[in-house]
C-alpha positions in Angstrom: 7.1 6.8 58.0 6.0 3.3 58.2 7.4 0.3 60.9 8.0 -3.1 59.4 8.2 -5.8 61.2 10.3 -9.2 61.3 10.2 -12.1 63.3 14.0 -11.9 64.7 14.7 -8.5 64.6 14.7 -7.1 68.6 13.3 -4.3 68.1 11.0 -2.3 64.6 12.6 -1.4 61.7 11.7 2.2 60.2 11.2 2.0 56.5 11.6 5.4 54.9 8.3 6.7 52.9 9.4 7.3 49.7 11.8 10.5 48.9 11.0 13.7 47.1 13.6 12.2 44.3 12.3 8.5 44.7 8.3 10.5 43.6 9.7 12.3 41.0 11.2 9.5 39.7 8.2 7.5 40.0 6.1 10.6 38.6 7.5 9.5 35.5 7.3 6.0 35.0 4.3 5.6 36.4 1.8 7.3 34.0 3.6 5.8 31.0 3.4 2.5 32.5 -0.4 3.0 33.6 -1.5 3.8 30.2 0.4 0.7 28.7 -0.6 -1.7 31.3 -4.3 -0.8 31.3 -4.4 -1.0 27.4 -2.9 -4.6 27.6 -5.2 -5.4 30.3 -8.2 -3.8 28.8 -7.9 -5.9 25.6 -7.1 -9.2 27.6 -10.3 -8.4 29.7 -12.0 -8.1 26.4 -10.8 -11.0 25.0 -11.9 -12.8 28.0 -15.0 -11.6 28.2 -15.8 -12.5 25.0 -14.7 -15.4 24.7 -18.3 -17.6 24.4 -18.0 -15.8 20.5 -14.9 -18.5 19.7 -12.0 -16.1 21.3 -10.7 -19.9 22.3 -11.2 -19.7 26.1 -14.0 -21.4 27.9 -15.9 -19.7 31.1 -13.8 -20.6 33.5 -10.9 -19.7 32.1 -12.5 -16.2 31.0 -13.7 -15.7 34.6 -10.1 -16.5 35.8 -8.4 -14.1 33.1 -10.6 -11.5 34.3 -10.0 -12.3 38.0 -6.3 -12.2 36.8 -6.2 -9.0 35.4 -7.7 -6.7 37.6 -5.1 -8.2 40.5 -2.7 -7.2 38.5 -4.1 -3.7 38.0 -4.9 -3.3 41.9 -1.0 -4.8 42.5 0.7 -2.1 40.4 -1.7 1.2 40.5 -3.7 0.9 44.2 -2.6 1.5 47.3 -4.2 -1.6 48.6 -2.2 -4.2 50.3 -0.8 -7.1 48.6 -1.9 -9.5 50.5 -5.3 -8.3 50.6 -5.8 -8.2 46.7 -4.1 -11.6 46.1 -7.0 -12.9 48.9 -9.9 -11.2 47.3 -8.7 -12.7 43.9 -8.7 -16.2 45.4 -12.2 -15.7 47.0 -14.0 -13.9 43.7 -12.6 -17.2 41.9 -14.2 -19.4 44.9 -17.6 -17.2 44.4 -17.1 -17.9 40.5 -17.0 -21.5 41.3 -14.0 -21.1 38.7 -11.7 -22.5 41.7 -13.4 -25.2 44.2 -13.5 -24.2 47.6 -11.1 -27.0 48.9 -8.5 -25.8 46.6 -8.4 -22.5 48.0 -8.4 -23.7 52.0 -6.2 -26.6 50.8 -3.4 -24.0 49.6 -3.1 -22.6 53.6 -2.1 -26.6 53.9 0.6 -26.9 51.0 3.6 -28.2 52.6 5.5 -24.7 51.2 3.4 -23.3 53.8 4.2 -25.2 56.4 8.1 -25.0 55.6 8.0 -21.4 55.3 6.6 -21.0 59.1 8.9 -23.6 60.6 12.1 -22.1 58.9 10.6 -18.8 60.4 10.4 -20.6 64.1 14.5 -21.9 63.7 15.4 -18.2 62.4 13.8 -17.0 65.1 15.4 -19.0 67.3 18.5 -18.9 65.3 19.2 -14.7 65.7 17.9 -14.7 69.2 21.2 -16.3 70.0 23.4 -13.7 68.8 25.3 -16.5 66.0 24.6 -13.5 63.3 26.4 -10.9 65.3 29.3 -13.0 66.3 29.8 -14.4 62.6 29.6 -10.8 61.0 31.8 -9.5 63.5 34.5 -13.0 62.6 34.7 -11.7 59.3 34.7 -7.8 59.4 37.6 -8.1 61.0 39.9 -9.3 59.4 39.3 -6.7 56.2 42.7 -4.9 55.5 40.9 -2.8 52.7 37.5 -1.7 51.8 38.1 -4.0 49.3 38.1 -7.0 51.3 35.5 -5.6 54.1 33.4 -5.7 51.0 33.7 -8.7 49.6 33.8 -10.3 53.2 30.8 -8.7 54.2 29.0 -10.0 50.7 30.3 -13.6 51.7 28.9 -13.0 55.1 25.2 -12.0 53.6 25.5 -14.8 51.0 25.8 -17.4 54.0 22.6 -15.5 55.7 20.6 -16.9 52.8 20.5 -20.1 54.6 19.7 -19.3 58.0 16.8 -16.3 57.5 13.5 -16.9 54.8 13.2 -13.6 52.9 14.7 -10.8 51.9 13.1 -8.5 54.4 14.1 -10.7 57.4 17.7 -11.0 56.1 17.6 -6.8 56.1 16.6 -6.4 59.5 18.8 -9.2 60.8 22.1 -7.5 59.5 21.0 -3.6 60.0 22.4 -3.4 63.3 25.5 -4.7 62.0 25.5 -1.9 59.3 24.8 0.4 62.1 27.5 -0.7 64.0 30.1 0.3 60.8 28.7 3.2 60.2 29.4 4.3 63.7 33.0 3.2 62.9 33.4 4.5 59.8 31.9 7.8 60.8 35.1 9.7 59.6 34.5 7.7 55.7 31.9 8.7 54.1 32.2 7.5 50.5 32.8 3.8 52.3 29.6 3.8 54.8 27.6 5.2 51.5 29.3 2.1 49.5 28.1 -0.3 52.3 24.8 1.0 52.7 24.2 0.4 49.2 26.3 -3.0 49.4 24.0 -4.5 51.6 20.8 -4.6 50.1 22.4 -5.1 46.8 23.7 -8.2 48.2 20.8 -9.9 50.1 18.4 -9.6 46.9 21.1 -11.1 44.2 22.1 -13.8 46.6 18.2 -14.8 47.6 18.2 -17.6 44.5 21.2 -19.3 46.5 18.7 -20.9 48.1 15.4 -22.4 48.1 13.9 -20.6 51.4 15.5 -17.2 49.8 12.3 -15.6 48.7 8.8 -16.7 48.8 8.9 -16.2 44.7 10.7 -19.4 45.0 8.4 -21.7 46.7 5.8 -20.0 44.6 7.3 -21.5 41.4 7.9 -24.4 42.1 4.3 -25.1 43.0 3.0 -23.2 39.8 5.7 -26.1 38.1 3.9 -28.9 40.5 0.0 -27.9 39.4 1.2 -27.8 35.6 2.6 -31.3 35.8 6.2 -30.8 36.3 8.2 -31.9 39.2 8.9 -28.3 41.1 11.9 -27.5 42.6 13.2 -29.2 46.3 16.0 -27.6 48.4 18.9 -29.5 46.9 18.0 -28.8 43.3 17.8 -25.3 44.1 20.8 -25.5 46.1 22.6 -27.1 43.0 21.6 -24.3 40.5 20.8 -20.9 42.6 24.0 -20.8 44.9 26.5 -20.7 41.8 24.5 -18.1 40.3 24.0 -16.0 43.8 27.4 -16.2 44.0 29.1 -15.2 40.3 25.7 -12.0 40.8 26.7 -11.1 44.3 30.6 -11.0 43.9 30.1 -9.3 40.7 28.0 -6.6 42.0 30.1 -6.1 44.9 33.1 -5.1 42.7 30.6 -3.1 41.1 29.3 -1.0 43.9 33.3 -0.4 45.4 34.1 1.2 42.1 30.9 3.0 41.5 30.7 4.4 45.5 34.2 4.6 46.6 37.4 6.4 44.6 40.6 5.1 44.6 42.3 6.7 47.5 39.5 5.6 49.7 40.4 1.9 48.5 44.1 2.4 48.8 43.9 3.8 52.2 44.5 0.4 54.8 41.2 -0.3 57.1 41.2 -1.8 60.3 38.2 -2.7 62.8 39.2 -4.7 65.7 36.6 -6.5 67.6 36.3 -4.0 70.8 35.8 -1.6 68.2 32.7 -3.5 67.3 31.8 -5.0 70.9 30.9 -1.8 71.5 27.8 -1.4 69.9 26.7 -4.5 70.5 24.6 -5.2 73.1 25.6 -9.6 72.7 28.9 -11.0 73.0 30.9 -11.3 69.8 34.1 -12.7 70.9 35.2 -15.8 72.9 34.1 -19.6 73.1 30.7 -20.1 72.0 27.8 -20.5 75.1 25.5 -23.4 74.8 22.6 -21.5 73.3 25.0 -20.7 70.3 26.3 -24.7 70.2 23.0 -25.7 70.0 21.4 -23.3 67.2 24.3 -23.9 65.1 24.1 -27.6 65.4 20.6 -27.5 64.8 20.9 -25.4 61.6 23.6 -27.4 60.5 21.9 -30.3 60.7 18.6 -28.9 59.2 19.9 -27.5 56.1 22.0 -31.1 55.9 18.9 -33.0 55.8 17.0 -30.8 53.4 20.2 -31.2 50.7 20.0 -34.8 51.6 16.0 -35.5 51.1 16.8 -37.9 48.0 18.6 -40.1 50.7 16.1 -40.5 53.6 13.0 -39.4 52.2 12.1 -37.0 54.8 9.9 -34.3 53.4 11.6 -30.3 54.1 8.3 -29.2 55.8 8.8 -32.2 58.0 12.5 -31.5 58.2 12.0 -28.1 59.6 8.5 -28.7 62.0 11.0 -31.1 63.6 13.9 -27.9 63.9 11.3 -26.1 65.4 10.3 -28.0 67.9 13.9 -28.9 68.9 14.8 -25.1 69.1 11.0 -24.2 71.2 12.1 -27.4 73.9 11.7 -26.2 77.0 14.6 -26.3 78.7 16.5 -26.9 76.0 15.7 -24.4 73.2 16.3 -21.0 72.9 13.0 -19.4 72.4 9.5 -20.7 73.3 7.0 -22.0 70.5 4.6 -19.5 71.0 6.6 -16.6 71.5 8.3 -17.6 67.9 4.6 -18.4 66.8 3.4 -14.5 67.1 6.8 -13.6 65.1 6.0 -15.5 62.1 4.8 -13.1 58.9 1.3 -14.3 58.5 0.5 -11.6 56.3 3.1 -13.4 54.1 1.7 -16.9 54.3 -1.5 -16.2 53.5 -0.2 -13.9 50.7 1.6 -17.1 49.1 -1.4 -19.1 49.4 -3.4 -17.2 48.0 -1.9 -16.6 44.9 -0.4 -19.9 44.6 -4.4 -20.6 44.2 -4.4 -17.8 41.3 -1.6 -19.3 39.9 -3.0 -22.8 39.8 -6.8 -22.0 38.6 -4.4 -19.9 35.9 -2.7 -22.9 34.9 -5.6 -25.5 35.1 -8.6 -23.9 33.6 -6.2 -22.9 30.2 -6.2 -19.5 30.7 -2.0 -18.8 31.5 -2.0 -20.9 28.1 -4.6 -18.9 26.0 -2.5 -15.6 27.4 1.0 -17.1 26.7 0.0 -18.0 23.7 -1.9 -14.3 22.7 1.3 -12.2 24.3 4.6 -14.8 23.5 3.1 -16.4 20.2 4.6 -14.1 17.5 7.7 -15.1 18.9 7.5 -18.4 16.9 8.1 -16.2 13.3 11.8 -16.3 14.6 12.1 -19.9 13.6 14.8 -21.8 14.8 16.1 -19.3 16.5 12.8 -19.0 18.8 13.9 -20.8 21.8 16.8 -18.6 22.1 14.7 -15.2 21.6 11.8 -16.5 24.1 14.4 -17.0 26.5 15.7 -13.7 25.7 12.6 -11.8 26.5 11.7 -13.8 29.4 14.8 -12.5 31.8 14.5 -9.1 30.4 11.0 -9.2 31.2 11.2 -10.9 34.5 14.4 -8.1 35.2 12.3 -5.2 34.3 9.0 -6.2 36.2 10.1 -5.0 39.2 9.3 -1.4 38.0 5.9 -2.4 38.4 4.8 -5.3 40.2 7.0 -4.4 43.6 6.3 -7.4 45.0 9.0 -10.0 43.8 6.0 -13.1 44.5 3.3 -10.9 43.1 5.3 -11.0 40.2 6.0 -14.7 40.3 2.5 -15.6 40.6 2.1 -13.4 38.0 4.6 -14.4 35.0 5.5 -18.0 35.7 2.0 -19.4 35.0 2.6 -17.5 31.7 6.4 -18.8 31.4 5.0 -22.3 31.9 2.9 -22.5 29.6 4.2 -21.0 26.4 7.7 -22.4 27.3 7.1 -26.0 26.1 5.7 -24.5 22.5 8.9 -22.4 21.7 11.0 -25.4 22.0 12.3 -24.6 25.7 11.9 -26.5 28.6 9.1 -25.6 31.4 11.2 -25.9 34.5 14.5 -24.5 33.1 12.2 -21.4 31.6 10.3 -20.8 35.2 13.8 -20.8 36.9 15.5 -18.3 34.4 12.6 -15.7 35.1 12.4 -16.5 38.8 16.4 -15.3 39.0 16.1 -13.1 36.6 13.2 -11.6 39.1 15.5 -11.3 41.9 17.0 -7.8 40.4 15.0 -5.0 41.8 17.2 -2.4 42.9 15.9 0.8 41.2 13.9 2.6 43.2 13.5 2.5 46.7 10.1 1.5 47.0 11.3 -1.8 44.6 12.0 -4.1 47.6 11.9 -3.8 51.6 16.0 -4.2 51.6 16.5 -0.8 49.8 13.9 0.8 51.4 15.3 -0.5 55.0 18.9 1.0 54.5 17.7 4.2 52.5 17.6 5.6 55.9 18.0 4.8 59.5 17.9 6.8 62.2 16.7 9.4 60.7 20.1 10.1 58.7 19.8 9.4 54.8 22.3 6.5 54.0 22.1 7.2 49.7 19.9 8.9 47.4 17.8 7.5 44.3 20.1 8.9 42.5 22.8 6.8 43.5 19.9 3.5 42.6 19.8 4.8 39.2 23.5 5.3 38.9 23.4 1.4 40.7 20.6 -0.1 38.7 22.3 1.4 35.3 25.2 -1.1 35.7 23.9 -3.8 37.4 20.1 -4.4 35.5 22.3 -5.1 31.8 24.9 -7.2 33.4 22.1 -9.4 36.0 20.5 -10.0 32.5 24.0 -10.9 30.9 24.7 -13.3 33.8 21.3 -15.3 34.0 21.1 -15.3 30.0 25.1 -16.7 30.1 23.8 -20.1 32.9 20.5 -20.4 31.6 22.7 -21.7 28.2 25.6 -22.8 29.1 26.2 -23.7 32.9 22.5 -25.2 34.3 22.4 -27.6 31.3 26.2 -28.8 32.6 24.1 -29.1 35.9 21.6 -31.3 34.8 18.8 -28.4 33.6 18.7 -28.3 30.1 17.3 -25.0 28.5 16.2 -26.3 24.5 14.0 -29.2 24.1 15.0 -32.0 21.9 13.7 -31.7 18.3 
């Protein structure tokens, strides 16, 4: 068993080591994916390291393929800790003198950075107050069916993408809630399994609702920025991601109620009253809010105001939310101290981002995400006119799929949307609209337990086993074809309507 750690959560959350089922399961996509992934990577690496014989890529750009590759390898076939192998990647390229030394201490100083830690401080501050507990227990209770305790719940986790950064933070705010039902809805079984698998399904799809959602996101946007293009802010991502984590989340909510529960459990009525629910929690979920409450909702109110409304007052988000969080750490007038919320932050996670947004950059800038779009996406371009549409095409099912490998959903950014960026533009399809389409398209990673923190948080608690990988499979079977469906069916039809157009102009 290993502890996991988030910055509001009172007290550790046990995430289960991997089931006998989860290694089968893994027994057998791993060695077939080992042996295709190092052949692609062992030509690439040759490629590269030829490339002073006219292979088309210069030094640096060879030394940063290389650099590239085997971070890749030690992501998806070592035990070794992300973070650690996306560090040692930025160094070697430091070393290399591939990527300047200021670039790489510059990227712990990217305003993403900064954003990220500040929304960490107001979450903090934010779930200290009890506001989650109170708002889940608002809506729970007025489900009549499982029906609706399902869809309310997914509302409720939707909203959540606002208030927590990541996935994993999200999880461990809204376990005790789960808990809570369980304890409930001891004497349903099929509906605790449904909700235990409702949850996590939830909090990944809806994490493109918004900007702060997933680290893949800021990650992106800053790939976008180094390539030329003018990234992604909080509004823009608000505008395209939330209609999107909303048609995904609903959509798979229906999903798991008819794949977990059968209809008599649906027919027969529910109802959890709140001292049902006051009961298990150790913060007050009923009655007028105290002033700790007034103050954090306020406060994130108005935060999340001024980051939709930057194009207005020009206030930078990383400003924006520095200024949250030193409103919430006021003594005497916030609800947790600065340095107490300080220690909470996931460093690990920072420095993670920063790193490989400095892998993703040297990618970018030295040609070599360009010479590799080019080598894996060119014979795309025999399709014609109908290229854009088949690039596309292969990009979300890619980007869906990668999660079988690359667990990490910003490893994975870091690693396809250099590539995205630059072989987008040649296929007739724009940058920006491409690099959004794979980052959603991302978000799906569901399979196995080990494919995200959320899954692998609710597999088990308390010892007691919540669902099986079995029932993932069952899960992912459904969901993975439709996810693609649904990111395929905005990417051409609704984003353009929103001012993101997919096909270039001839």
């Amino acid at each position: 068993m290993r502890e996991v750690y988030y910055s509001s959560a009172p007290t550790p959350v046990t995430q289960p080591a991997e089931g006998d089922g989860g290694r089968k399961i893994l027994g057998v996509l791993r060695p077939a994916a080992a042996i295709a992934m190092m052949a692609a990577l062992a030509l690439m690496t040759a490629f590269a390291v030829n490339s002073v014989n006219g292979w088309g890529l210069d030094g640096h750009a060879a030394v940063t393929l290389c650099i590239f590759v085997a971070a890749i390898w030690f992501w998806i076939f070592s035990p070794v800790e992300d973070t650690y192998v996306a560090l040692g990647a930025a160094v070697a390229l430091v070393i290399s003198g591939t990527l300047p030394m200021q670039s790489l201490f510059a990227a712990l100083g990217e305003d993403t950075i900064w954003l990220l830690m500040a929304a960490f401080v107001i979450a903090s501050a934010v779930a200290s107050t009890g506001l989650a507990a109170r708002g889940a227990a608002f809506i729970i209770s007025g489900a009549r069916s499982v029906r609706q305790l399902a869809h309310l719940s997914c509302l409720g986790l939707v909203v959540t993408a606002f208030a927590i950064p990541a996935t994993s933070g999200r999880a461990a705010l809204v376990l005790p809630i789960f808990l809570t039902l369980r304890k409930v809805l001891q004497d349903r079984p099929a509906v605790v399994k449904m909700l235990a698998v409702l949850f996590p399904t939830v909090i990944l799809l809806s994490a493109v609702s918004s900007f702060l959602g997933a680290g893949a996101h800021l990650i992106t946007s800053q790939i976008l920025q180094s390539a030329g293009f003018p990234g992604f802010d909080f509004a823009s991502w608000l505008l395209l991601g939330l209609p999107l984590g909303l048609a995904t989340s609903f959509m798979a909510t229906e999903l798991v109620v008819r794949l977990f529960t059968a209809a008599p459990d649906r027919t027969k009525p529910l109802g959890i009253n709140m001292a049902e629910l006051q009961k298990d929690s150790p913060q007050r979920i009923s009655g007028p809010l105290d002033l700790d409450e007034q103050r954090s909702l306020l406060l994130l109110g108005a935060v999340v105001t001024l980051w939709c409304t930057e194009p207005i007052h020009g206030l930078d988000p990383a400003l924006v939310a520095l200024m949250g969080a030193l409103v919430v750490s006021l003594p005497s007038y916030g609800s947790v101290t600065l340095g107490s919320a300080l220690k909470k932050v996931p460093w690990s996670m920072l420095i993670f981002m920063a790193a490989t947004l400095a892998l993703g950059s040297s990618l970018v800038t030295t040609g070599a995400a360009a010479w590799l779009a080019h080598s894996l996406l060119g014979p795309v371009a025999v399709f014609g006119a109908a290229k854009p549409y088949i690039f596309v095409v292969v990009v979300v099912v890619v980007s869906t799929a990668a999660h079988l490998v690359i667990q990490s959903r910003s490893a994975r950014s870091a690693v396809l949307i250099p590539i995205v960026v630059a072989s987008a533009a040649p296929m007739g399809v724009e940058p920006m609209a491409a690099a959004f389409a794979s980052t959603a398209a991302a978000g799906f990673c569901h399979t196995l337990t080990s494919s995200a923190k959320p899954v692998a948080i609710f597999a088990e608690t308390d010892g007691k086993a919540n669902y099986q990988p079995a029932d993932l499979l069952r899960l992912s079977a459904w969901l993975a074809p439709l996810s693609v469906v649904v990111v395929l069916l905005f990417a051409f039809t609704v984003w353009p309507l929103l001012g993101l157009p997919l096909i270039t102009s001839p």
